[in-house]
C-alpha positions, 0 to 999 in steps of 0.5 A: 483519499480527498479525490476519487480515482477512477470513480472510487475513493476506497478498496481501490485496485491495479486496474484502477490505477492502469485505467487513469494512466490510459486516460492520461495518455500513459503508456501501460508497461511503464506505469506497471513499471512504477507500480511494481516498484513502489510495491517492492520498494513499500513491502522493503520499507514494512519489513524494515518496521517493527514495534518497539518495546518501550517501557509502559506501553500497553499490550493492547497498543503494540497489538494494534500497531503489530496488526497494521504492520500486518495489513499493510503486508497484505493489502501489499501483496493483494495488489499485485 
């Protein structure tokens, strides 16, 4: 991230997002609101992403793209 939240640039957790939100003068059920949202919405959007199997392309690749689709579905569901 170019700037820090709540004091962190990385590993970053609900409770970080909901402290900058109280700072800012937010109300707490509505920006838990719009963090469950964007979660559902970016765990929809993961389950909608595959890896192609393109001609040429190198097993060792399509792991790695298969094993960020799989990050991305547990750093998803870790955050909730």
């Amino acid at each position: 991230m170019a700037l820090k939240l709540n004091g962190k640039n990385n590993r970053l957790q609900r409770s970080d997002f909901m402290q900058v939100a109280a700072i800012a003068g937010l109300a707490a059920t509505r920006v838990g609101e719009e963090i469950d949202y964007f979660l559902q919405r970016f765990a929809e959007a993961i389950e909608g992403v595959s890896v192609p199997d393109l001609p040429g392309m190198d097993r060792d690749i399509q792991e790695r793209a298969e094993a960020m689709i799989a990050l991305c579905r547990e750093r998803v569901t870790a955050f909730r």
